[in-house]
N, C-alpha and C positions, 0 to 999 in steps of 0.2 A: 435515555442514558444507558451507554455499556455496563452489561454484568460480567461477571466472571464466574467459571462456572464452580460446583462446590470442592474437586478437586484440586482446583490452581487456586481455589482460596485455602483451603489445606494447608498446600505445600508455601503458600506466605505465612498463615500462623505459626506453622512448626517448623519449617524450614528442615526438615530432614535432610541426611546428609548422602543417602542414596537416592534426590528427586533432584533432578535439572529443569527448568522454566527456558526455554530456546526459544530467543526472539528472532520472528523471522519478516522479510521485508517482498513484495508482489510490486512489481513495475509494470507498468502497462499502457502500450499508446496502439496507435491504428499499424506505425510505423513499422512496429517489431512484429517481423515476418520471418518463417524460415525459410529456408531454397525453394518448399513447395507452397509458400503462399498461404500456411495455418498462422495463428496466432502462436507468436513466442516471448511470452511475456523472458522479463528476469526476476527470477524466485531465489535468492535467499538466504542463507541463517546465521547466526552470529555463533559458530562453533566452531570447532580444527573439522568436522567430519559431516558429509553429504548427510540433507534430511532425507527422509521418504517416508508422508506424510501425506492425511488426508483429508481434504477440505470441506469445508461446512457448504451444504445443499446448497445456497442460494449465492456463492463465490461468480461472480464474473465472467471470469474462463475456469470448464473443467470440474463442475460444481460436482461433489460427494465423489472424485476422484481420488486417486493416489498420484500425487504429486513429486518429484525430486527438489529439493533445494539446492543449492549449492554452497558449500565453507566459503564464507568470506566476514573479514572483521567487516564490520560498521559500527558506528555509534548515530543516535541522533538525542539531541536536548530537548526538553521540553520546553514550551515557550513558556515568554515571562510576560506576567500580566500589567499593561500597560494600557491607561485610559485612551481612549481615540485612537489604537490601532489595532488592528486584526490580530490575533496568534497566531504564531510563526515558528515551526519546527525546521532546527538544523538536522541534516542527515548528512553523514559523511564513508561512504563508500572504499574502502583501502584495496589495493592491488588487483586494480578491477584488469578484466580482460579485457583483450583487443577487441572479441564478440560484445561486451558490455558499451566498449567508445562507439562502434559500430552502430546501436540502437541507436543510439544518442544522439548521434551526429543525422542518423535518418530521420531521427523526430525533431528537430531543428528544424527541417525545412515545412513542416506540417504546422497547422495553428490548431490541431487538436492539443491541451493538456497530459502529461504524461501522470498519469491515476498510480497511487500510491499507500498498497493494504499492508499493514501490521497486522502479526498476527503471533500468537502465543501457544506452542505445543509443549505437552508434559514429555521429556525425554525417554519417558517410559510405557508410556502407550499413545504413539505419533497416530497411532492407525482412529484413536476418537475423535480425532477432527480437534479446531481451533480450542484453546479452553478461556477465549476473551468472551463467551454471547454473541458480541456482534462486534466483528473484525473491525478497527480504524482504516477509514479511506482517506487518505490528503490527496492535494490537489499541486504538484509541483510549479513552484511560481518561478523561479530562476535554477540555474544548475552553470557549474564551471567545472572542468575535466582540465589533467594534465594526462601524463602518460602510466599516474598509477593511482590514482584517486580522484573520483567523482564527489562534490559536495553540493548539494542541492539544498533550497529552502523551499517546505511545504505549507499548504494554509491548510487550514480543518476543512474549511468548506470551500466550494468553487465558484466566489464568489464573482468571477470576471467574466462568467456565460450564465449569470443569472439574468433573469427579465426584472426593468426597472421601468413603473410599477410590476410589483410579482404577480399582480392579477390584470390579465390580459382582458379585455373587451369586444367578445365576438357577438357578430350578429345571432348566433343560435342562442348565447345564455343571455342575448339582451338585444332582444327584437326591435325595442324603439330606437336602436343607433342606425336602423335602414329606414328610408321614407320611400 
């Protein structure tokens, strides 16, 4: 289970009124490349003004870096709990960039999943890393683009490249399946 660390539990007890809680969004597919062929993911934050910010050791791309974000609204909802189906987060994207349709349209043609981290910095010391413990990852299961807004629905887990049975049957962990 995610913790939170003691000072973003803080600033939800007290709510002080010089601490901001800036929620920030990591997109991530094979697809999103720069001119030279590095990973470029799309980073992020729900404020009027660029983060720069730095990530928790064990992040994906760029792990115990300083990172830039980018100002852009989004919202996403939490899912609602409903027997016999998966939880399902809305995320919706507002006056995304040409660069942002650009990814999108490149990872359409790919059947890799487009990986998706929240993550939660104190406005006032960006430079300590994440203050969620351990970052949420979704797993983008649909997405629709117009010309100024992406909305996409994410599942908690990636459920659709998992192995079904989850435990596989090799000859090494069970010698009697070869004769």
């Amino acid at each position: 289970m995610a913790t939170i660390t003691e000072a973003l539990a803080e600033v939800y007890a007290s709510n002080p009124q010089d601490e901001v809680v800036l929620d920030t969004l990591e997109l991530r597919h094979p697809a999103f490349i720069d001119d030279e062929g590095n990973p470029a993911p799309i980073r992020v934050v729900a404020d009027h003004a660029n983060l720069t910010a730095t990530l928790e050791s064990d992040a994906p791309l760029n792990a115990s870096q300083t990172v830039t974000f980018i100002a852009m609204a989004f919202q996403f909802s939490l899912p609602s709990m409903e027997d016999g189906q998966a939880p399902q987060i809305d995320i919706t994207l507002d006056d995304v960039s040409a660069d942002i349709i650009g990814h999108l349209e490149s990872a359409v043609t790919q059947t890799a999943q487009i990986e998706c981290t929240h993550r939660r910095f104190l406005a006032s010391n960006p430079a300590a890393g994440p203050q969620d413990g351990e970052p949420l990852t979704l797993y983008i299961a649909s997405a629709t683009a117009n010309i100024t807004q992406v909305t996409a629905s994410a599942t908690l887990t990636d459920i659709y490249n998992k192995a079904f049975p989850s435990r596989v049957y090799t000859p090494n962990d069970f010698p009697g399946l070869v004769r």
